[in-house]
C-alpha positions in Angstrom: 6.4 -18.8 23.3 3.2 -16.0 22.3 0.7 -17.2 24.3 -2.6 -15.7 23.2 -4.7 -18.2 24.7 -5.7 -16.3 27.6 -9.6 -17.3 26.9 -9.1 -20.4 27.9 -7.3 -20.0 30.7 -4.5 -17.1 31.8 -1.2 -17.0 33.4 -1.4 -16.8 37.4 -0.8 -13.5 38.5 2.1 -13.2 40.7 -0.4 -11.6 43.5 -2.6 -14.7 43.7 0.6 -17.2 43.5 2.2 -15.2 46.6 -1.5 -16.2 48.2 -1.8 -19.1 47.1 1.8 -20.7 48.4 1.8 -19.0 51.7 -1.5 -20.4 52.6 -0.8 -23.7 50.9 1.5 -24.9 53.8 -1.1 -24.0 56.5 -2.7 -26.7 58.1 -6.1 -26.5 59.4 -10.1 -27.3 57.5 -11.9 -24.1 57.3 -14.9 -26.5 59.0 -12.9 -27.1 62.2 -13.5 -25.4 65.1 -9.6 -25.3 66.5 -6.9 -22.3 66.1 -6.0 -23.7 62.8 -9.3 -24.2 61.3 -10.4 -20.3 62.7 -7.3 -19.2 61.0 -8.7 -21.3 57.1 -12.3 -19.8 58.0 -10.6 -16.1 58.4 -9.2 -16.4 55.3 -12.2 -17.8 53.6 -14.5 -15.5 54.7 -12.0 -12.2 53.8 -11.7 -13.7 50.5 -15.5 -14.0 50.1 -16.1 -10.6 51.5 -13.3 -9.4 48.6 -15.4 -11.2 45.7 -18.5 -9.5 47.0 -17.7 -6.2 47.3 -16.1 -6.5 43.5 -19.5 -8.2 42.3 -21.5 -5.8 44.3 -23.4 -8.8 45.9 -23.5 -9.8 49.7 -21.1 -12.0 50.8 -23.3 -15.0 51.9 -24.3 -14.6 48.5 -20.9 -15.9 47.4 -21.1 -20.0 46.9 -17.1 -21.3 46.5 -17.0 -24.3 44.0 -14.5 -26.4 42.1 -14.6 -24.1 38.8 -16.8 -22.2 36.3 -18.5 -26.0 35.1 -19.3 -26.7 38.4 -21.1 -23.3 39.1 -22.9 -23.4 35.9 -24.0 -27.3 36.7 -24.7 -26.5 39.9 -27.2 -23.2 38.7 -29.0 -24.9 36.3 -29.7 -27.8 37.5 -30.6 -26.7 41.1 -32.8 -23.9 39.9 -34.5 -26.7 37.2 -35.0 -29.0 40.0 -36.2 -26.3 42.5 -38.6 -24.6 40.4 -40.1 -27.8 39.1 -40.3 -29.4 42.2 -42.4 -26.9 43.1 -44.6 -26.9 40.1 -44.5 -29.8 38.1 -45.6 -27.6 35.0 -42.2 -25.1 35.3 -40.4 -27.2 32.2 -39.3 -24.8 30.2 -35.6 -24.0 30.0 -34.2 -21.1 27.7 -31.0 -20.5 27.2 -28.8 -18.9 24.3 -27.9 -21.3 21.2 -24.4 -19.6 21.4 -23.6 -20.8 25.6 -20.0 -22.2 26.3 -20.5 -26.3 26.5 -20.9 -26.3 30.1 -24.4 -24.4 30.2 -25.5 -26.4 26.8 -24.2 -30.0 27.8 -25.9 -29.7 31.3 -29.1 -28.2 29.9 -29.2 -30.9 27.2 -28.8 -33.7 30.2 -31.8 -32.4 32.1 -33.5 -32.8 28.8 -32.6 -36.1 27.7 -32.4 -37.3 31.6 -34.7 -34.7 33.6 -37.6 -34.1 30.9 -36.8 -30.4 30.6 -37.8 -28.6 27.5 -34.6 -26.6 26.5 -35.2 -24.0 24.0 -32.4 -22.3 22.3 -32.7 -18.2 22.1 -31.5 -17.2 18.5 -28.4 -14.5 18.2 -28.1 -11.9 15.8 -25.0 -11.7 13.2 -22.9 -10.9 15.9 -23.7 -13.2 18.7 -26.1 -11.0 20.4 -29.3 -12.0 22.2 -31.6 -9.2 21.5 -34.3 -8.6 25.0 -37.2 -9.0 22.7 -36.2 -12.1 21.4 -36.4 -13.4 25.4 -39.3 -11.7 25.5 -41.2 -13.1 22.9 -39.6 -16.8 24.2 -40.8 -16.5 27.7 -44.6 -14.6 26.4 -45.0 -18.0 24.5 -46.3 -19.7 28.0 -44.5 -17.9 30.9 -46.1 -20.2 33.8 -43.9 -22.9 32.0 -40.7 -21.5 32.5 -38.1 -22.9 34.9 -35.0 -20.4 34.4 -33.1 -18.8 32.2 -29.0 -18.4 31.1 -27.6 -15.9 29.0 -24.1 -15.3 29.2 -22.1 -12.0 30.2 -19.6 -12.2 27.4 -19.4 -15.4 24.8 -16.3 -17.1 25.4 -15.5 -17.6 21.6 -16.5 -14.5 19.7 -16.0 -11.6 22.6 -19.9 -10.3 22.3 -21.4 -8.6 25.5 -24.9 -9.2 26.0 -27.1 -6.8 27.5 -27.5 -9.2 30.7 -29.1 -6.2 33.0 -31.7 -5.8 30.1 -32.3 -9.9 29.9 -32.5 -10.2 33.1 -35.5 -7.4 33.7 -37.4 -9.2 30.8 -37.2 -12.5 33.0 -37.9 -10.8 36.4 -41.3 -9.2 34.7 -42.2 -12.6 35.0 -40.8 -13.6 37.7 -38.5 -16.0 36.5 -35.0 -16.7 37.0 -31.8 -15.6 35.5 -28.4 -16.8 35.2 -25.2 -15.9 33.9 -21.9 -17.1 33.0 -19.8 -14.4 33.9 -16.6 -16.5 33.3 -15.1 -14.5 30.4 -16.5 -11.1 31.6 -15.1 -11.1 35.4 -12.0 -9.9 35.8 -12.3 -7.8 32.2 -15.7 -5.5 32.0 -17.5 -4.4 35.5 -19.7 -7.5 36.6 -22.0 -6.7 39.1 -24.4 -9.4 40.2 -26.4 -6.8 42.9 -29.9 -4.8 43.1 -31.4 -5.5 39.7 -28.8 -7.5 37.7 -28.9 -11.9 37.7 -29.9 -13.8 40.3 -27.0 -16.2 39.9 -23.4 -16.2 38.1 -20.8 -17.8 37.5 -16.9 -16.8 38.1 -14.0 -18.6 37.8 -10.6 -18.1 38.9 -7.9 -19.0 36.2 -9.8 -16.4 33.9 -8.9 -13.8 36.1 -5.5 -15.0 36.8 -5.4 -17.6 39.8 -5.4 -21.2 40.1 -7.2 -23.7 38.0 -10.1 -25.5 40.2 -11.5 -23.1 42.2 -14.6 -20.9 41.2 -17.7 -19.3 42.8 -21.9 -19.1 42.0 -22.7 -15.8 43.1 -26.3 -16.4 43.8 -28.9 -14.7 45.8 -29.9 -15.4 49.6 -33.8 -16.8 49.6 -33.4 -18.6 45.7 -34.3 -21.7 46.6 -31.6 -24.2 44.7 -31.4 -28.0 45.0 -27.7 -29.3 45.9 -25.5 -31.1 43.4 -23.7 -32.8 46.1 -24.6 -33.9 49.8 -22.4 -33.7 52.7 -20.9 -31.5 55.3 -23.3 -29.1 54.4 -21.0 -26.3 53.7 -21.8 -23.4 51.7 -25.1 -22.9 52.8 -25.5 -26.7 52.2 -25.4 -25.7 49.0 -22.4 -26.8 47.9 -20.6 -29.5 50.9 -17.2 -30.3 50.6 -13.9 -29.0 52.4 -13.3 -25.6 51.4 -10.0 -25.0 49.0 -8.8 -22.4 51.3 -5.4 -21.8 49.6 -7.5 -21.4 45.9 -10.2 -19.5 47.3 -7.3 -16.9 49.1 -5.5 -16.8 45.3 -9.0 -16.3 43.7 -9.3 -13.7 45.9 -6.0 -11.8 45.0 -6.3 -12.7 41.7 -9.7 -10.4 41.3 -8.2 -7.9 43.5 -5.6 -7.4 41.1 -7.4 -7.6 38.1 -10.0 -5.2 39.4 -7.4 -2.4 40.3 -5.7 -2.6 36.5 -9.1 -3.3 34.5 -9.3 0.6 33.5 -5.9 0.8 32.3 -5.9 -2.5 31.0 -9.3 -2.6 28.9 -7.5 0.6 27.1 -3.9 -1.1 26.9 -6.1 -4.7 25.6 -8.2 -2.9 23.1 -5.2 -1.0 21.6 -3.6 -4.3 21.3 -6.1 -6.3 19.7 -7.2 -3.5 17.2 -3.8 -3.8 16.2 -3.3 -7.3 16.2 -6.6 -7.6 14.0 -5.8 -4.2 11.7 -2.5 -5.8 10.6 -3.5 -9.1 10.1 -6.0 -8.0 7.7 -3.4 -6.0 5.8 -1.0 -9.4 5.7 -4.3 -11.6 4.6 -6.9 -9.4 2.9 -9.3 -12.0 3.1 -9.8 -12.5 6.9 -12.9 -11.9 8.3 -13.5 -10.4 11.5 -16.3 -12.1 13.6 -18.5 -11.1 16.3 -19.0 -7.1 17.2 -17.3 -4.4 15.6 -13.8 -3.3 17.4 -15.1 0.0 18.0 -18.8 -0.4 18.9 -21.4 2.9 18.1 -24.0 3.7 20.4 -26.5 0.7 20.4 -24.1 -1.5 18.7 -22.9 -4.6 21.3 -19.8 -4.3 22.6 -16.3 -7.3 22.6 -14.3 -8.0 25.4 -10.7 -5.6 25.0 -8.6 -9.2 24.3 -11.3 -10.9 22.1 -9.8 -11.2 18.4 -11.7 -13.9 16.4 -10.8 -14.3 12.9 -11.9 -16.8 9.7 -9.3 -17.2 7.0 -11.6 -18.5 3.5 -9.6 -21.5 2.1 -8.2 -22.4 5.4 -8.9 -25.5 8.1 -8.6 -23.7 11.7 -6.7 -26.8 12.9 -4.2 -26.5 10.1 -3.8 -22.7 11.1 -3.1 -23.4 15.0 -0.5 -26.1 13.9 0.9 -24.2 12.0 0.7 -21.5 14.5 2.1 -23.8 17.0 4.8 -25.2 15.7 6.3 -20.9 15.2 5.7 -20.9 19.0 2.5 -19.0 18.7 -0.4 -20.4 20.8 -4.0 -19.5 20.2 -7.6 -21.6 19.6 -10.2 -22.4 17.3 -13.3 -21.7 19.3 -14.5 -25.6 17.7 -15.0 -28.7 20.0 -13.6 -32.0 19.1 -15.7 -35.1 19.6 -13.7 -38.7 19.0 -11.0 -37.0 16.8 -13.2 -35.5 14.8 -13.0 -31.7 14.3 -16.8 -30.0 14.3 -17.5 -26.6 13.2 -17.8 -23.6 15.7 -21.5 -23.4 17.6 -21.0 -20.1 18.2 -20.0 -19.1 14.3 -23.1 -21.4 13.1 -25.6 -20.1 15.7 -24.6 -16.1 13.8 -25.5 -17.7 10.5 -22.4 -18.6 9.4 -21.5 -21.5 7.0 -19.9 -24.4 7.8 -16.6 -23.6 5.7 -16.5 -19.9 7.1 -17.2 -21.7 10.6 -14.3 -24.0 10.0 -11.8 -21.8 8.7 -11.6 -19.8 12.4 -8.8 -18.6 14.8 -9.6 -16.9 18.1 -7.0 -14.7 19.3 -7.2 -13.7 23.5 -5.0 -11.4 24.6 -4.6 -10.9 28.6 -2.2 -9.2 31.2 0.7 -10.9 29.7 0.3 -9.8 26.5 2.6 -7.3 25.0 3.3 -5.6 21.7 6.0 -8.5 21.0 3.1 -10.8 20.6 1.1 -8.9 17.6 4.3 -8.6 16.3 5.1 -12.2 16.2 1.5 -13.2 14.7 1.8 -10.6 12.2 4.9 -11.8 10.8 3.7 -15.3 11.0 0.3 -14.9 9.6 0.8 -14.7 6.0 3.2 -17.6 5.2 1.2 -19.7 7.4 -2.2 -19.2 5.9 -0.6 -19.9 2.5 0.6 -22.7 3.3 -3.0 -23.8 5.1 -4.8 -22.6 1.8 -2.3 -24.5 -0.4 -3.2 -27.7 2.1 -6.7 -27.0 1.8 -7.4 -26.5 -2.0 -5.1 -30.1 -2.7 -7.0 -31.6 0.1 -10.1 -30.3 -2.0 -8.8 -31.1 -5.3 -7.7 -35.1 -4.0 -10.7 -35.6 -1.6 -8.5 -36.5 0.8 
């Protein structure tokens, strides 16, 4: 198998599975006050401490939750709900029109369900959100605006927004901002401290460690309205038992990926420039989408793994099938709504069309990834999209 899938979610590294098993058959609720619940709550709070040193936040800034959705539920709509309750007039919510689904879904519920007004902040060609843009959003009527989300690095197309920038625009007015961090944790430096967002989100089987366990990094004295009621845990933010054994494997996972991230943004990069340099020799028609591999000054940077590629004449579905059944594994970037395949967001929200939009394959390399994969895409590539093209122009021709 050439799993380059690692966007969506990345091999557990053997650091946070050694953590994760040897705390796993502990007993004892990080809430209790016995031996064996200490013991959970020492482990918990090292772990924390860990994340917040990497982030450069405090550690009782560090919120644990069930996963990047979660975090970005819980930001939004306790900061819409906070800010409004406080002034009925604070509707206003802006976020950017190229978000992963779990800042877009939940800000379209508190529309539909909450009476927010969500405005969408337009991108550039290459997925970026340009400070003025903000700017000029929030200037509209500032004293209506509830928060704002951009996020750190967009999940589909690799493009790192200038969040320290967006986030000064917002704090002139004294507004909040949030980020999803998810994709850039763990891959560029994150830090979350001194004039950077008030709140992000992390997640840990983008960094390497177990699916369901996450974190909202978000300052001490914003006030946030609870998703959930309970125990009161997290700064009765968040209640619910702690998930000691995924928060100690979080933990390692960063820790890991932290102490490699130099070498591997260089070994990443070389790899995807490669992977997308070749590919474009094999298939002279593919398109390279989002930022340029090597970015000049002022020119937005991609994350090192982040290859995302259209193919003119080609259905992305047909391509990962294809893909798939060579034992190559990779994505689309589209969402798929009762079995029927949409175009990507992201690709549309750049000012793409809907066939270029369509016709996409992202690529996402990570720590597993070696030279043996390019290799096996590259030789792949060319008789797949062929065949894909072939598909495509007789579905065209038969209308079926």
């Amino acid at each position: 198998m050439t799993y380059l899938d690692h966007a969506a979610t990345t091999p557990m590294r053997p650091e946070a599975l050694a953590a994760y098993t040897a705390v796993l058959a502990d007993t004892g609720n990080a809430s209790s006050l016995h031996a064996s619940g200490r013991r959970a709550r020492r482990i918990v709070e090292e772990s924390r401490e860990a994340l917040a040193e990497m982030l450069r936040a405090r550690p009782s800034d560090v919120v644990f939750t069930g996963g990047g959705t979660e975090s970005d539920n819980l930001a939004l709509k306790g900061l819409y709900w906070s800010r409004r309750g406080a002034d009925p007039a604070r509707r206003r919510v802006l976020v950017s029109a190229v978000e992963h689904r779990a800042v877009l879904d939940t800000v379209r519920w508190l529309g539909d369900a909450q009476g927010a007004e969500v405005e969408l902040l337009d991108v550039d060609a290459t997925g970026l959100v340009h400070p003025e843009t903000l700017a000029a959003a929030i200037a509209r009527d500032p004293q209506s605006v509830a928060v704002v989300s951009v996020m750190w690095a967009n999940s589909e197309v690799g493009t790192i927004q200038p969040v320290a920038e967006l986030a000064a625009v917002a704090h002139r007015h004294g507004l909040p901002f949030h980020t999803d961090a998810v994709q850039a944790f763990g891959q560029i430096p994150v830090e979350v401290g001194g004039d950077g967002p008030d709140a992000a989100t992390i997640s840990a089987h983008k960094v390497g460690g177990p699916v369901g366990v996450g974190a909202l990094v978000v300052r001490r004295g914003l006030a946030l309205e609870p998703l959930t009621h309970g125990g009161g845990q997290e700064r009765d933010i968040r209640s619910g038992t702690l998930n000691t054994a995924g928060v100690a494997a979080f933990a390692a996972a960063a820790t890991a990926a932290r102490a490699q991230a130099p070498a591997e943004r260089a070994r990443l990069s070389a790899l995807r420039d490669d992977l997308v340099d070749r590919i474009r020799e094999r298939v002279p028609g593919a398109v390279l989408n989002g930022p340029p591999l090597a970015a000049r000054p002022g020119e937005p940077g991609r994350l090192p793994g982040n290859a995302h590629l259209s193919f003119p004449g080609c259905e992305g579905d047909s391509l990962l099938m294809l893909l798939d059944a060579r034992g190559i594994e990779c994505s689309t970037g589209s969402a798929c709504s009762a079995g029927v395949a949409r175009p990507s967001h992201v690709l549309l929200a750049m000012g793409a069309g809907e066939e270029h939009a369509r016709a996409s394959l992202r690529f996402s390399l990570g720590h597993t990834s070696r030279a043996a994969d390019v290799d096996a895409v590259v030789a792949a590539i060319g008789p797949v999209v062929e065949r894909a093209s072939r598909a495509g122009a007789l579905t065209a021709v038969t209308g079926g």
